[in-house]
C-alpha positions in Angstrom: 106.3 100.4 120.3 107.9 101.1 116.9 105.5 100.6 114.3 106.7 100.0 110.7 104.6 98.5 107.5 104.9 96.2 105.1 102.9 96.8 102.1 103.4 93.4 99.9 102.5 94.4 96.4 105.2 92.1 94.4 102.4 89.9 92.6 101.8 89.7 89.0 98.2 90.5 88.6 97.7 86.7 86.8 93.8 86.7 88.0 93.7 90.7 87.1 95.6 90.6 83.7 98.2 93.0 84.3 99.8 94.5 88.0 96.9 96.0 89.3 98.3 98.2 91.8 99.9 100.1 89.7 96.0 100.9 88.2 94.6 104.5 88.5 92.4 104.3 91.5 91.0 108.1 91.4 93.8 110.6 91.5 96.8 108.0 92.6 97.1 104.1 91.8 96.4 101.4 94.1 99.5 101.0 95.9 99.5 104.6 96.7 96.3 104.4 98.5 97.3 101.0 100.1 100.7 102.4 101.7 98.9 105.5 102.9 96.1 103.6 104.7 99.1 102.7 107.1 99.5 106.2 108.0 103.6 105.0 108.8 105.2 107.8 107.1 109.1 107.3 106.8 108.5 103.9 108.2 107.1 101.6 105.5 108.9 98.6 103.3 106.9 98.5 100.2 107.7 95.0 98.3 107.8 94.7 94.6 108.4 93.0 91.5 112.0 93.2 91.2 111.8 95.0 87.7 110.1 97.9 89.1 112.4 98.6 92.3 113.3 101.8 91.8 110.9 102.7 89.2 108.0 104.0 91.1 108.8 107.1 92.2 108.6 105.7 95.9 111.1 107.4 97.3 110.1 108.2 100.6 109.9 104.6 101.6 112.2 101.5 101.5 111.2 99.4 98.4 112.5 95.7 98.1 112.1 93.2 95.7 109.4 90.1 96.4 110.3 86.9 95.9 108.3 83.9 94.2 105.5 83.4 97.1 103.8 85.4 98.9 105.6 84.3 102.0 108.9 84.7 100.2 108.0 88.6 99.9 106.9 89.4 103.3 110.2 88.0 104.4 112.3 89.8 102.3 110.3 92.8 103.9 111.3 92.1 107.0 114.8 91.7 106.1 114.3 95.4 105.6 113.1 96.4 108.6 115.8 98.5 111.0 117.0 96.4 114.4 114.8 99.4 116.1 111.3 98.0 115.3 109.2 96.5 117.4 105.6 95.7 115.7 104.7 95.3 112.4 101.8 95.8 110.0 101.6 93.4 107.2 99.4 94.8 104.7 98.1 93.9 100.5 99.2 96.5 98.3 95.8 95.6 96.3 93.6 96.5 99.3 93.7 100.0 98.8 90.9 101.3 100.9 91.5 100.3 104.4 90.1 102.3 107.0 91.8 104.0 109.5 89.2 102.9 112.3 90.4 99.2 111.1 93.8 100.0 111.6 93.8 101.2 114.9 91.8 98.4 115.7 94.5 96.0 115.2 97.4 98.2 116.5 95.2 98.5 119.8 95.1 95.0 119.7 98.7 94.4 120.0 99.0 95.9 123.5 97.7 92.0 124.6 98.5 89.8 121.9 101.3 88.6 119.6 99.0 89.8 116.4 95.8 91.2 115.4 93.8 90.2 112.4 90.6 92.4 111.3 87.4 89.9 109.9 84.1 90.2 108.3 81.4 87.9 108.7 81.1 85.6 105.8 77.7 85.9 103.6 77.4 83.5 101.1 76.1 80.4 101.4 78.9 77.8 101.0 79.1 74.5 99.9 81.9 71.7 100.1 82.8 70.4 97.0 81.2 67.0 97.7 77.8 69.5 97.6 77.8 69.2 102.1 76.7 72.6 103.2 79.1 74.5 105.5 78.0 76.8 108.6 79.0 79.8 107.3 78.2 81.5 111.0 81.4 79.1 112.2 83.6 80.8 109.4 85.0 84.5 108.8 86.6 86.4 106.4 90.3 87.7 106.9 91.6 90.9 106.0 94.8 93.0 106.4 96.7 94.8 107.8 97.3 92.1 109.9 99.6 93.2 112.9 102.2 91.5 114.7 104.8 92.0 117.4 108.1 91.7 115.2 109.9 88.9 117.3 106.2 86.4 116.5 106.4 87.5 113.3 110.0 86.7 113.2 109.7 83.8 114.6 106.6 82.0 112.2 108.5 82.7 109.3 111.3 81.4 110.8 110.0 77.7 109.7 110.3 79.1 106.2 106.6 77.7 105.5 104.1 79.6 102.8 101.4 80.7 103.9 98.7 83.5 101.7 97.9 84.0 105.7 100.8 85.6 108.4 98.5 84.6 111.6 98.6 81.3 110.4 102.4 81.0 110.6 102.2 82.9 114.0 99.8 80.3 115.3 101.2 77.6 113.8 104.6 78.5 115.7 103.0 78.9 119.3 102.1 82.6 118.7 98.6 84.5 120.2 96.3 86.0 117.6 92.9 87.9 117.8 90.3 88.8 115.8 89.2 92.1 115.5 86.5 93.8 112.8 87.1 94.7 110.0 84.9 96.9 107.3 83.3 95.5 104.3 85.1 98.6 102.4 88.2 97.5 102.7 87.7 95.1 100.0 91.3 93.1 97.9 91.3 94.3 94.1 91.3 91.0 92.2 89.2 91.6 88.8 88.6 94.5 86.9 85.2 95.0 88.6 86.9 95.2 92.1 88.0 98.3 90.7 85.0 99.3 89.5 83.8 98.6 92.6 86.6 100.5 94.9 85.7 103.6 92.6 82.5 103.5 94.1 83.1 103.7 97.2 85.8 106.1 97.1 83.7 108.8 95.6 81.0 107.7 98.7 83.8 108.5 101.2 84.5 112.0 99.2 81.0 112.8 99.1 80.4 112.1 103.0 83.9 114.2 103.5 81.6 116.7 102.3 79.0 116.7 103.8 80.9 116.9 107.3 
């Protein structure tokens, strides 16, 4: 297996008012946590907003330019990838507080399946918007990095579909995909008080650092 990452952090921060992984999360912004939750040194693509290729003093990794959708951006990271890799993590560049326990989760995963994708129970109530209630114990919340053998990967996008979920376009092209947990922690900056929030719990992982 040769592991590589995608970190996709090419949006506009619409919802956020302004590209929020650039933000100051602690001593390094957002993306820098996000790309070093991989732990793929000299093999990650980071995807950005094609005025800042170049600019972010990211120079120990490939950096491409996203495209319109989501979608649009993971492929032109795996345009990037060498012919030598083999699997792929796909992660958010606003998620920048992935475990490592979640990520060796879903590379351990791969070893049986064509991708792996770390979820949370869901718990809020939810309601349809016809006011039916919905079984929330039937549904789950997905995280990244989602993880993939290259070729399925390859292979969803292929169909040049949009999705805001990979394993859906793995699936949806006759691809295997698991489920394995993920970590309340590793939570997707999308408001100011997501940040707020991730400070927290970055100064709680310091402070337990400590203490072992």
């Amino acid at each position: 297996m040769e592991l590589w990452a995608i970190v996709v952090a090419a949006g506009l921060g619409t919802r956020f008012g302004r590209l929020k992984q650039l933000d100051r999360l602690g001593p390094k912004r957002v993306l820098d946590w996000s790309i070093e939750a991989m732990n793929c040194p000299g093999r990650t693509v980071v995807v950005v907003p094609r005025e800042h290729v170049g600019s972010l003093g990211l120079d120990d990794h490939r950096v491409v330019a996203g495209g319109e959708t989501r979608s649009e951006s993971v492929r032109a990271g795996l345009d990037a990838l060498p012919e030598s890799a083999t699997h792929v993590l796909v992660h958010d560049g606003a998620r920048p507080l992935a475990p490592p326990s979640v990520v060796a989760r879903v590379v351990a995963a791969l070893s049986s399946a064509d991708g792996a994708v770390p979820v949370v129970p869901v718990t809020d109530t939810l309601r349809r918007h016809d006011g039916s209630p919905v079984d929330r114990d039937e549904l789950v919340a997905v995280q990244t990095p989602q993880g993939f053998a290259l070729s399925a990967l390859l292979a969803g996008h292929a169909m040049g579909d949009d999705a805001t979920d990979d394993a859906a376009l793995v699936t949806g092209s006759g691809g295997t995909v698991v489920h394995v947990d993920g970590d309340f922690e590793n939570l997707k900056i999308t408001v100011p008080t997501d940040l707020r929030l991730a400070e927290v719990i970055l100064t709680e992982r310091e402070q337990r650092g400590s203490h072992v």
